[in-house]
C-alpha positions in Angstrom: 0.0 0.0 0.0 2.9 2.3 1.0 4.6 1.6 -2.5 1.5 2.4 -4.6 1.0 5.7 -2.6 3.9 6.5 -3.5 3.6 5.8 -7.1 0.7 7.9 -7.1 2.1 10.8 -5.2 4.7 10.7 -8.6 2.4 10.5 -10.7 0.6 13.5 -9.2 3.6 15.3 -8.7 4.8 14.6 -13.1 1.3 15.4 -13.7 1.4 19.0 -12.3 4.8 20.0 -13.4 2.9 19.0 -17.1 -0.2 21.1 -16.3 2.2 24.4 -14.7 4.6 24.0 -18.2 3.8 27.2 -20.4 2.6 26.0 -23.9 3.9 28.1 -26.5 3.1 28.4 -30.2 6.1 27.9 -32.9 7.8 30.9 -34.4 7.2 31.1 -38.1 9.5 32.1 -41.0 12.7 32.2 -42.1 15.7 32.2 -39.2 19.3 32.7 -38.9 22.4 32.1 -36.1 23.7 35.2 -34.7 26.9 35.1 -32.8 27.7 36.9 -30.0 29.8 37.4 -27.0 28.3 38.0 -23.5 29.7 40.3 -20.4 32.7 37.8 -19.7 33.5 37.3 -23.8 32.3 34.6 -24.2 30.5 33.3 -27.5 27.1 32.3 -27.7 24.6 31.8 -30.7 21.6 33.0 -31.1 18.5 32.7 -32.9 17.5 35.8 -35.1 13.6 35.2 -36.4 12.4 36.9 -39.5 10.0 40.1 -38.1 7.6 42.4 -40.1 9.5 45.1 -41.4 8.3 49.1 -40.6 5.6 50.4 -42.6 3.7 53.7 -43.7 0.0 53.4 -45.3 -2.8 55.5 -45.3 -5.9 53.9 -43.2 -9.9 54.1 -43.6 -9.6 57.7 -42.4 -6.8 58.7 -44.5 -4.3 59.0 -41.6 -1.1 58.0 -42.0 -0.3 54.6 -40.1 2.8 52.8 -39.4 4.3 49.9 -37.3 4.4 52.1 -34.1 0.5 51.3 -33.8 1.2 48.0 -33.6 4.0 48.4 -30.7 3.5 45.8 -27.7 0.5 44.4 -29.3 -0.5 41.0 -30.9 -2.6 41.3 -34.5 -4.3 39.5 -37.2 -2.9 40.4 -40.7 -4.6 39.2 -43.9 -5.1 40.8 -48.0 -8.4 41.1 -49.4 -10.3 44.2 -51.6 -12.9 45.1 -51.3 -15.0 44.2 -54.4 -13.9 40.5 -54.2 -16.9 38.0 -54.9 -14.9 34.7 -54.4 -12.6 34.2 -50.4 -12.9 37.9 -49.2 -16.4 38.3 -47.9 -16.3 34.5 -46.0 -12.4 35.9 -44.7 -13.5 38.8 -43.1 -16.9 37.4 -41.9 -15.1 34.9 -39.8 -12.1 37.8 -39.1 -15.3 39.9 -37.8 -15.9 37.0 -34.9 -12.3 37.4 -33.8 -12.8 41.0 -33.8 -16.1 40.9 -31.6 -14.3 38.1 -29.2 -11.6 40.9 -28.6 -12.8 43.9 -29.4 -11.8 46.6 -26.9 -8.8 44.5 -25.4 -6.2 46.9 -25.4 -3.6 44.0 -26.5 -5.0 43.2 -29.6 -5.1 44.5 -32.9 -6.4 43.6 -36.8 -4.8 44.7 -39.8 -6.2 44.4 -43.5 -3.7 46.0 -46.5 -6.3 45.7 -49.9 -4.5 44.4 -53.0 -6.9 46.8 -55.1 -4.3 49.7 -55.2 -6.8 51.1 -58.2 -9.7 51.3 -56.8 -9.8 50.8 -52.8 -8.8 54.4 -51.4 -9.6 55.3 -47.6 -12.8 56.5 -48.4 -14.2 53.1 -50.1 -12.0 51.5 -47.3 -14.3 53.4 -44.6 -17.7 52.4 -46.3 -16.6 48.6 -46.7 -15.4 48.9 -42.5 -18.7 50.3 -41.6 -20.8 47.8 -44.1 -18.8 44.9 -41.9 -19.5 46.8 -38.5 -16.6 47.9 -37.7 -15.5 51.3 -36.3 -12.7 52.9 -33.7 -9.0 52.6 -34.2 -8.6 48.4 -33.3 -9.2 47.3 -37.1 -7.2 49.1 -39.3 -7.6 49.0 -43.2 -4.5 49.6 -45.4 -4.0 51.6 -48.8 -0.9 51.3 -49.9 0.9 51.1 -53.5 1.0 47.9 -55.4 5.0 47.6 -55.6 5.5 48.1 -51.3 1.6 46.4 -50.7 2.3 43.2 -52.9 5.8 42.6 -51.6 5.1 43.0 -48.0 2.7 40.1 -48.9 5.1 38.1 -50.2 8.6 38.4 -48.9 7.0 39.0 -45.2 4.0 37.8 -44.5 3.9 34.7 -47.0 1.2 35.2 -48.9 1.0 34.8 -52.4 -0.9 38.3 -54.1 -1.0 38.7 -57.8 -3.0 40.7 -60.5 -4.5 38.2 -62.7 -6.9 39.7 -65.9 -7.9 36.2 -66.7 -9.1 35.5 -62.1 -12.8 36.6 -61.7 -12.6 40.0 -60.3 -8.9 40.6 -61.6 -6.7 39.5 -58.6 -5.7 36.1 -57.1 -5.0 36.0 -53.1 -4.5 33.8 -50.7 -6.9 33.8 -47.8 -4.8 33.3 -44.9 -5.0 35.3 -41.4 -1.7 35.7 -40.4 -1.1 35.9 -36.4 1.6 38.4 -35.4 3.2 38.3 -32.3 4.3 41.4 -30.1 8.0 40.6 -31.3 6.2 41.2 -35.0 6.9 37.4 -35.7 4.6 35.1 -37.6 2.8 33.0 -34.9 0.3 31.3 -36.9 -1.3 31.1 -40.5 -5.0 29.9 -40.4 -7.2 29.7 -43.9 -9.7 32.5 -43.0 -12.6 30.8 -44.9 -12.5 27.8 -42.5 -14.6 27.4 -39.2 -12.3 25.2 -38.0 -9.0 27.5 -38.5 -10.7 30.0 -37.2 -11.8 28.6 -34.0 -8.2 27.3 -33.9 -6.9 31.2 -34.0 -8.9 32.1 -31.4 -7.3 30.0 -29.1 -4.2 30.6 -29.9 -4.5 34.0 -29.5 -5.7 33.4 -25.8 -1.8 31.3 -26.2 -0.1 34.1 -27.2 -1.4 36.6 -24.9 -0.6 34.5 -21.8 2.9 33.9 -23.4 5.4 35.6 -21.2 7.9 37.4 -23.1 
């Protein structure tokens, strides 16, 4: 009897050290060894993530937004425009439950850069924000040029953008919501037109948030 107790007491004790360990989510992207030498010279390597690079775009309200917004905050990222027929409207309908889950937590943000450099201005970016129902400075939408716009897709957030005469409303875009981290790391990709991926980002996010830095 003594033995098995203290089997048990083990198995109690392995069981909470399990429960107490901090789960954390993977770090996305591209990587790279940095050497370095600490207070007593000594080398030590470490590892230098890929980060979202500074920014400057004009939002829904024409103001002039960069990275700084985003300082010390997690956020959802994704590329739509706003007359897209096909992904867009399902993307941002699910993207709009993330938003009501944390809308007015002060750690959280959402950013949407359109791919329609032609036609989507601020002002058509307001109107399509307050058609979905959104309003106040925690969802921002981006107008940017194609060259910075379509290569910020791309190179940093991996997702493939294109302009395509021969799609059905003249672009092709993936419909990923990319997770961000307060480090501006990729945390997550999730396929915005999912149910599933969606509900998966939400908890995540609750991860990332409790993630100590």
């Amino acid at each position: 009897m003594k033995k098995l107790t203290l089997y048990a007491a083990f198995g109690m004790l392995l069981f909470g050290a399990a429960c107490t360990q901090e789960k954390k989510l993977p770090i996305l992207g591209d990587r790279e060894a940095k050497i370095s030498k600490d207070a007593n010279g000594n080398e030590k390597i470490d590892t230098v993530y890929k980060t979202i690079p500074d920014f400057k775009f004009l939002n829904q309200d024409s103001v002039e937004v960069t990275q700084d917004m985003f300082n010390n905050k997690i956020y959802v990222a994704d590329f739509f425009f706003t007359s897209c027929t096909t992904i867009c409207p399902v993307m941002h309908r699910n993207m709009k439950t993330i938003y009501d889950k944390y809308q007015g937590n002060p750690e959280v943000m959402f950013l949407s850069h359109t791919i329609d450099f032609k036609y989507d201005k601020p002002s058509v970016l307001k109107k399509y924000a307050q058609k979905l129902g959104v309003d106040g400075p925690q969802w921002q939408f981006l107008y940017g040029d194609k060259a910075t716009v379509y290569s910020l897709a791309k190179e940093d957030y991996l997702v493939a953008v294109q302009e395509d005469s021969a799609a059905t409303d003249g672009y092709v875009h993936q419909g990923w919501l990319v997770l961000i981290d307060k480090h501006k790391r990729i945390r997550g990709a999730y396929d915005g037109t999912k149910t599933e991926e969606v509900e998966k980002l939400k908890s995540d996010m609750d991860v990332l948030l409790a993630e100590k830095d």
